[in-house]
C-alpha positions in Angstrom: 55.5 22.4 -17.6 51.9 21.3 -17.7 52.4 18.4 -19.9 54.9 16.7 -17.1 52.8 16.9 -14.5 51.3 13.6 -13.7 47.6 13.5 -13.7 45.4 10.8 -12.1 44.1 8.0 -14.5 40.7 7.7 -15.2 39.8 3.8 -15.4 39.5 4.2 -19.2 42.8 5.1 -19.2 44.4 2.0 -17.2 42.5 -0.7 -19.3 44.5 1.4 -22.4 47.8 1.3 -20.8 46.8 -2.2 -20.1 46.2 -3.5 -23.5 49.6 -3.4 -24.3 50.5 -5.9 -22.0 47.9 -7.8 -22.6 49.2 -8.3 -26.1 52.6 -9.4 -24.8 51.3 -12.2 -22.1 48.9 -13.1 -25.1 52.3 -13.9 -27.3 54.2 -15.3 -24.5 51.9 -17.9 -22.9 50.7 -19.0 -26.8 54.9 -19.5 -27.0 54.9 -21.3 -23.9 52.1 -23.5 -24.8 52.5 -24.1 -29.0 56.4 -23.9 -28.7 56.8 -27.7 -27.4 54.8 -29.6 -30.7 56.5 -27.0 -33.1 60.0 -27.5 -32.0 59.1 -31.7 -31.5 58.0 -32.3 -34.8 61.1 -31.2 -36.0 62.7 -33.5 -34.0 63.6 -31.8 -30.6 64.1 -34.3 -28.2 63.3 -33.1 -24.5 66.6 -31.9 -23.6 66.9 -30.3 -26.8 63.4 -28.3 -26.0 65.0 -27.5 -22.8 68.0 -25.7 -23.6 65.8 -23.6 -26.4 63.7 -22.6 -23.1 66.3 -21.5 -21.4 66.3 -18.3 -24.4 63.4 -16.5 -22.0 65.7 -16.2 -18.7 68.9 -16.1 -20.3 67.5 -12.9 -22.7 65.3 -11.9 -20.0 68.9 -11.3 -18.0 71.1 -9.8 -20.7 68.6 -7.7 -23.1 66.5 -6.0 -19.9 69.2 -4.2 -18.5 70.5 -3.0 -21.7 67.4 -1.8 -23.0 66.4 -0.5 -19.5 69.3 1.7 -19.6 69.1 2.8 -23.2 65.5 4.0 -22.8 66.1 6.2 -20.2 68.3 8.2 -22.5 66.5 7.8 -25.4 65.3 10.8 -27.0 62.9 11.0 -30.1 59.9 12.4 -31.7 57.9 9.2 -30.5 59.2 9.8 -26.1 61.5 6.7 -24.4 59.8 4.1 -23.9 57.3 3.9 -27.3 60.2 2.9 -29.6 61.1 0.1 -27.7 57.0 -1.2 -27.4 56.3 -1.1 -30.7 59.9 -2.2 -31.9 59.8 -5.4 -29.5 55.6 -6.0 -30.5 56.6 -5.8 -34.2 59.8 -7.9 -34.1 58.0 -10.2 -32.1 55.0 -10.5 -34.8 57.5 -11.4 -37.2 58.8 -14.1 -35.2 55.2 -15.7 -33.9 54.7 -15.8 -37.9 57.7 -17.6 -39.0 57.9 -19.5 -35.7 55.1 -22.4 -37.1 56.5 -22.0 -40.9 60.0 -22.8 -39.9 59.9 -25.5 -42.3 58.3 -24.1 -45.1 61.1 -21.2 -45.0 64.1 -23.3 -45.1 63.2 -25.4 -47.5 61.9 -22.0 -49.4 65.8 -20.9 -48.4 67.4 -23.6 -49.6 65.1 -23.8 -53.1 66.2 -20.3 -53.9 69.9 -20.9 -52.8 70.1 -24.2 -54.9 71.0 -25.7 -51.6 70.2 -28.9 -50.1 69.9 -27.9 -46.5 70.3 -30.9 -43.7 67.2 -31.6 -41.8 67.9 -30.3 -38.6 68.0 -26.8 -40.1 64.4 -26.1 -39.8 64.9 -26.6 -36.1 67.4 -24.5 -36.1 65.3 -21.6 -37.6 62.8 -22.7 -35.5 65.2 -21.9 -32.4 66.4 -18.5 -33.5 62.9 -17.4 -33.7 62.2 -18.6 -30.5 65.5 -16.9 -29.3 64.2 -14.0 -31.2 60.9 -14.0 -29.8 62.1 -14.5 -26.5 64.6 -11.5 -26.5 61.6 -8.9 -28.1 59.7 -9.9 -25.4 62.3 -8.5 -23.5 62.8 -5.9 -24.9 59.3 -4.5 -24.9 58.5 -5.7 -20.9 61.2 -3.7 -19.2 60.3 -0.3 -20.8 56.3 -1.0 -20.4 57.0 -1.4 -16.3 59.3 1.8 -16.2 56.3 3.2 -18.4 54.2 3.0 -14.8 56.7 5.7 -12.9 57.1 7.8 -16.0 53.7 8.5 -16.6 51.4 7.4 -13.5 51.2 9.5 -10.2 52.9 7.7 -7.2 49.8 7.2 -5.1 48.2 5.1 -8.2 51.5 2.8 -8.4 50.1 0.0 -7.1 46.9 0.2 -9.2 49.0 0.8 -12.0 50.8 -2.5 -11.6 47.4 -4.2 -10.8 46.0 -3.5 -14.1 49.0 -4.9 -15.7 48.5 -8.2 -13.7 44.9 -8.2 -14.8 46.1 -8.1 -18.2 48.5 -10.6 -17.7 45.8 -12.9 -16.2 43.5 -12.0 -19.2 45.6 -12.5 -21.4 47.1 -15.7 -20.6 43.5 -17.1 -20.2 42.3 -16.0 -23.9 45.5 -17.6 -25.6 45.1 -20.6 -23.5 41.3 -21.1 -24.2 40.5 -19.1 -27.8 41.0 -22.5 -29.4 39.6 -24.9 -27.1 36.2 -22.8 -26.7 35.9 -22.7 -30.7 36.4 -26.5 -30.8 33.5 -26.9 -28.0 31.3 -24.4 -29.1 31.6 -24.8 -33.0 33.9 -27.7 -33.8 36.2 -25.7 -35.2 40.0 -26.7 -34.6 42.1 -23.8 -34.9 45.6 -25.0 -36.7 49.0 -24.0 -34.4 49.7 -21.5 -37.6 46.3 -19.7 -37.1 46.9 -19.5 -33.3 50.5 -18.2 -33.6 49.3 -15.2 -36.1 46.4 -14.4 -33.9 49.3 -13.7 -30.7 51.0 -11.8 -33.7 47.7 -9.9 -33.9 47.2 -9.5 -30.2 50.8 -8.4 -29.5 51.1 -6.1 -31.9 47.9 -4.1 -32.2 47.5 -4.2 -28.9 51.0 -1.8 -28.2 49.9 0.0 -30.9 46.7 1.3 -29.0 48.7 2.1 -25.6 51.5 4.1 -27.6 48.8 5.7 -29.4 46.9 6.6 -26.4 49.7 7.0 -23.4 51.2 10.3 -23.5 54.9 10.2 -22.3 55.8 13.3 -20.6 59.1 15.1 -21.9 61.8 14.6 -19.7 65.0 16.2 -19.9 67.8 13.5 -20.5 71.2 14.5 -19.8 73.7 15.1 -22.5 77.3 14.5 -20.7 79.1 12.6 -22.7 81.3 10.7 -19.9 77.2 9.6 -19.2 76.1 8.2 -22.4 77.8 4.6 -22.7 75.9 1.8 -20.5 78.2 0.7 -17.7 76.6 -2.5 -16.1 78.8 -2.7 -13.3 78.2 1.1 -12.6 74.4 0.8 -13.1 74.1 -2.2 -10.7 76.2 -0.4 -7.9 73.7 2.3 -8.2 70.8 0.3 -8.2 71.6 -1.1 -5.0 72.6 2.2 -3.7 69.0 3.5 -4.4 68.3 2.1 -0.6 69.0 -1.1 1.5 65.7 -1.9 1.1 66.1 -2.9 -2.7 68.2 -5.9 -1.9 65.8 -6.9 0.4 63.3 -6.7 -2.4 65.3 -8.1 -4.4 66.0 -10.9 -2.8 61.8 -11.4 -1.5 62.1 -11.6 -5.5 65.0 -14.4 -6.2 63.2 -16.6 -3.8 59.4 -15.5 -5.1 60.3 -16.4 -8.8 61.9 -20.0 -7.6 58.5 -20.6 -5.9 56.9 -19.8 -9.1 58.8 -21.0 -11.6 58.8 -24.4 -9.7 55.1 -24.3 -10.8 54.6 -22.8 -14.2 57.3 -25.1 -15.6 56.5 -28.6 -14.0 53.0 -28.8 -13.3 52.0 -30.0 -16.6 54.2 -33.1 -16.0 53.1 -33.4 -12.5 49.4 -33.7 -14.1 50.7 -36.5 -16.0 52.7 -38.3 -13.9 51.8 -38.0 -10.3 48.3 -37.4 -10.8 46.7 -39.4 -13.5 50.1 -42.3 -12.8 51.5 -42.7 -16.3 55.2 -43.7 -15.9 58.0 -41.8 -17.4 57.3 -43.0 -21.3 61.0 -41.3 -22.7 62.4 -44.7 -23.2 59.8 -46.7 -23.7 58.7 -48.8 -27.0 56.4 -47.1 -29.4 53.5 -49.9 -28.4 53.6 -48.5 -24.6 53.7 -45.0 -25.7 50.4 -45.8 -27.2 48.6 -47.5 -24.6 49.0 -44.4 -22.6 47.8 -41.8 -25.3 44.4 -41.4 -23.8 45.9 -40.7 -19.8 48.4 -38.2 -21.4 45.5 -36.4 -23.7 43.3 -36.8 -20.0 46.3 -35.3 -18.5 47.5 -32.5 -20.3 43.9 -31.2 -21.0 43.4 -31.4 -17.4 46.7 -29.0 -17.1 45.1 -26.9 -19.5 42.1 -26.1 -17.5 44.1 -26.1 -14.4 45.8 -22.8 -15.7 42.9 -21.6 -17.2 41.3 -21.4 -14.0 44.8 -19.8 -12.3 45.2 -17.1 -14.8 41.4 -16.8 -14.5 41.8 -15.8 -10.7 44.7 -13.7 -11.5 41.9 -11.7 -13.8 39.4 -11.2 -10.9 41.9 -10.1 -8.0 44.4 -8.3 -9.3 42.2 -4.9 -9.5 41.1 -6.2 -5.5 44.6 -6.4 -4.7 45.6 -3.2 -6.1 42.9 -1.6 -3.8 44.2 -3.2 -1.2 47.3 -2.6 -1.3 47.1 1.3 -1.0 44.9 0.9 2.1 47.0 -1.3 4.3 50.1 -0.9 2.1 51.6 -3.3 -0.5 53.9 -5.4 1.8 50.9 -6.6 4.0 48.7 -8.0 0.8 51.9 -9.3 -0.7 53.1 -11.2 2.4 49.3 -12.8 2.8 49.3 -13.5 -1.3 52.4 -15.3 -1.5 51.5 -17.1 2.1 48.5 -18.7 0.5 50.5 -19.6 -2.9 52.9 -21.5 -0.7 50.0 -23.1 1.4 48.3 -24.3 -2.0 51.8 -25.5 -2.7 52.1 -27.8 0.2 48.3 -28.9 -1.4 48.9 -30.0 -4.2 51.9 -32.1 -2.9 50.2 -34.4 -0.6 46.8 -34.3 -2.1 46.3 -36.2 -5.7 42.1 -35.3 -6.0 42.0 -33.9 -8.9 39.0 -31.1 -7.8 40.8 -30.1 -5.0 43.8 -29.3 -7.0 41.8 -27.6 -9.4 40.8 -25.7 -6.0 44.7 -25.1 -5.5 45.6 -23.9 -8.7 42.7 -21.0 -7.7 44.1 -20.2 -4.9 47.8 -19.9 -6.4 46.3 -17.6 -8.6 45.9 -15.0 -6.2 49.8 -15.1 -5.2 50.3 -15.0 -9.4 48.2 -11.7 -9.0 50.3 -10.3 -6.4 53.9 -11.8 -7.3 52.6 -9.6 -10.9 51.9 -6.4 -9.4 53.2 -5.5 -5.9 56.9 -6.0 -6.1 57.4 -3.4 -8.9 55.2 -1.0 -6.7 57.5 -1.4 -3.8 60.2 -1.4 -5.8 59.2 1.9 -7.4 58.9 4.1 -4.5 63.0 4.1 -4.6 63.7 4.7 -8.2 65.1 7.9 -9.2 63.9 10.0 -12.2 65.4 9.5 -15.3 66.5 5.9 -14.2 63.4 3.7 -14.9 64.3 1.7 -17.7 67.8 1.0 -16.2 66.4 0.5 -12.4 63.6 -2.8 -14.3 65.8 -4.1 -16.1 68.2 -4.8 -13.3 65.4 -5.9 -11.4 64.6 -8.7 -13.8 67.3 -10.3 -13.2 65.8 -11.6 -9.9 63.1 -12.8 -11.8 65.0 -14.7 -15.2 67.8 -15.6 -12.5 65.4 -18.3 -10.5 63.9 -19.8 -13.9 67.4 -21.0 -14.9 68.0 -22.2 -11.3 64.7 -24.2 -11.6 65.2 -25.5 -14.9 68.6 -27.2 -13.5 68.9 -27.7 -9.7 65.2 -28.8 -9.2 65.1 -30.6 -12.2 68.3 -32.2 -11.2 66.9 -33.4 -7.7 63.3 -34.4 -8.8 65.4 -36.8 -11.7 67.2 -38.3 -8.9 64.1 -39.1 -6.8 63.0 -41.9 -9.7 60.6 -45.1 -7.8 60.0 -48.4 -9.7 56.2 -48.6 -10.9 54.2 -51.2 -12.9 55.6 -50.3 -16.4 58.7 -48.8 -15.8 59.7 -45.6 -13.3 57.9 -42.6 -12.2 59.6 -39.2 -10.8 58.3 -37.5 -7.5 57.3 -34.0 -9.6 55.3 -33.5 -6.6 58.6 -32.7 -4.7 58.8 -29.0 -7.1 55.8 -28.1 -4.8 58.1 -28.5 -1.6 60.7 -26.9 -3.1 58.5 -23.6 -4.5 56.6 -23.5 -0.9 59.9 -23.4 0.7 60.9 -20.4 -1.4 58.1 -18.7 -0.8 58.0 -18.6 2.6 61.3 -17.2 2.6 60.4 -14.4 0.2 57.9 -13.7 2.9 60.1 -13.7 5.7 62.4 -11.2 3.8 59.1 -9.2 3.1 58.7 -8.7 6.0 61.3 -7.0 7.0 61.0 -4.3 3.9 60.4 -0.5 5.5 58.0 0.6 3.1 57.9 4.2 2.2 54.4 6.2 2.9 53.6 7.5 -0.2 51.5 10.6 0.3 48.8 11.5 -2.0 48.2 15.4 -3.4 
């Protein structure tokens, strides 16, 4: 009995549950930034890249709850949740390897198969371990957030959560900046292979020193077989019968991850387009492409920084926030975080200086902090022992849900808002920032009306 009961972590012990998940962000945003030139020299056209993003929501909804579930009956030598870190890290190693070699392996393939493969094979490879990488991801995040209730006491939730947004900030700021720094500080370029082996590195060492040094306690998993097989339907109708304030949260969440998704997946375009004025340059002849080389390289650096500076934020707060939150109780601090994402928002969509949206992009980073942390702590007051796994996983699906609804409706409507400009036509991509501020100040509405539980400490 004395190894289940929860003691309090020491802050040496949060920044080792931590690392983990500072391994995964360090894969995923090195994916999100390196996947685009991999996939286009093999001759992805745009749409083509889109439909091979749409792998994180559409795993993100089917692989979480699945995984969720089977983790909370897993038994083993190694506890529930471990097998599913270090499986997901290791997989996704693989994967961050062959993900820049996609060519090199299919024409190794073919060689050895005395086949002539078509071209468009290495982008298929290429795909499949995006797909791959994608749905390891997956499979790892939903077990690390039912990790928190499993082994953390309920009063250190919220801290709990914090230090995974920290490490989500931290993380996303060393993959994005490791190789520019070296190229400022020592002129040394790192190729996309070396930076895709170093996220390998990150990822998986990184979940090897939180399994290694988190202690799962045993828990008795049930043994009825009319229990064993993973019913969906059955597990969604009791996650929502947990309370009626999980649909609430819930929904806070749909409408949160619109808001955000609006953001992390067009502001590198609105960079290039609405702020630094270069027309839309996918139908354009090779000659115009060229004259706007130097605005795009302007451009997308200056998107680099921008989210440098975000995740940066993230870093600092997200321990504050966490702080905060048990004082005055994680609604209030959420509802004021995402209130001053959404006022950023409505920023950066009438003003075009390019300091002050730097300035915006800081301030958004305190709602990334939050939107990182504070939902699962409110969402974990209601979960039931033995239901973790299955209880995150559902409750991703409010978060993979909105990316797909942004990476269609919104990009539907800002295509359709086109104007004629010197050179061709522009888009208003500063319309996604209406849109996301919108959304967010409906997921604070429906925050607001969230009964929090009072969680008392002892």
């Amino acid at each position: 009995m004395e190894d289940n009961i929860l003691k309090k972590f020491t802050t040496a012990k949060f920044l080792s549950f931590a690392l983990g998940f500072f391994g995964l962000q360090f894969a995923w945003q090195m994916r999100i930034i390196l996947s685009g030139p991999v996939t286009e020299d093999l001759g992805a056209d745009p749409f083509i890249f889109g439909l091979i993003w749409l792998a994180g929501p559409f795993t993100g909804m089917v692989v979480q709850p699945i995984i969720g579930a089977l983790s909370d009956k897993t038994t083993s030598p190694f506890g529930r949740r471990r097998p599913y870190l270090l499986g997901g890290a290791l997989l996704s190693a693989i994967a961050l390897w062959a993900l820049p070699n996609s060519e090199l392996i299919t024409n190794y393939i073919g060689a050895f198969l005395h086949l002539r493969l078509p071209e468009i094979s290495a982008l298929l490879f290429a795909a499949i371990m995006i797909w791959i990488l994608d749905a390891c991801v997956n499979i790892a995040q939903g077990p690390y957030r039912a990790l928190v209730p499993d082994v953390v006491p309920p009063e250190q939730h919220s801290i709990a959560n914090s230090y995974i947004s920290l490490a989500i900030g931290l993380g996303s700021v060393f993959a994005a900046g490791t190789a520019p720094f070296l190229k400022w500080a020592f002129n040394y370029q790192m190729s996309i292979n070396a930076q895709f082996i170093m996220a390998a590195l990150a990822f998986s060492l990184g979940m090897i020193w939180t399994c290694m040094t988190i202690k799962e306690r045993r828990i008795q998993v049930e043994k009825d077989v009319n229990k064993e097989k993973f019913s969906f339907i059955k597990s969604l109708k009791e996650f929502f019968a947990l309370s009626p304030e999980v649909g609430k949260i819930c929904w806070m969440q749909f409408f949160t991850w619109i808001g955000t998704m609006c953001l992390m997946i067009n502001f590198t375009q609105y960079c290039v387009h609405t702020l630094f004025a270069v027309p839309d340059l996918s139908d354009v002849s090779e000659i115009v492409k060229a004259s706007y080389d130097s605005a795009v390289l302007l451009a997308t650096n200056f998107s680099s920084t921008c989210f440098a500076i975000f995740n940066l934020v993230c870093f600092v707060v997200a321990i504050p926030i966490g702080i905060l939150s048990v004082k005055y109780g994680n609604k209030k601090i959420h509802i004021l975080s995402m209130l001053s994402m959404a006022a950023a928002y409505l920023g950066m969509a009438f003003c075009f200086n390019l300091k002050i949206v730097a300035l915006l992009m800081a301030i958004s980073g305190i709602g990334w902090a939050s939107i990182c942390a504070l939902p699962f702590a409110m969402l974990s007051q209601y979960i039931k022992p033995g239901t973790e796994g299955s209880v995150m996983g559902i409750f991703n699906i409010f978060i993979a849900g909105p990316q797909v609804f942004v990476c269609t409706l919104v990009s539907w409507i800002i295509n359709k808002c086109s104007f004629n400009v010197i050179g061709g036509v522009n888009y208003h991509w500063e319309y996604t920032f209406l849109i996301g501020a919108g959304c967010l100040a409906a997921a604070s509405i429906i925050a607001s009306r969230v009964k929090e539980k009072t969680v008392m400490e002892g």
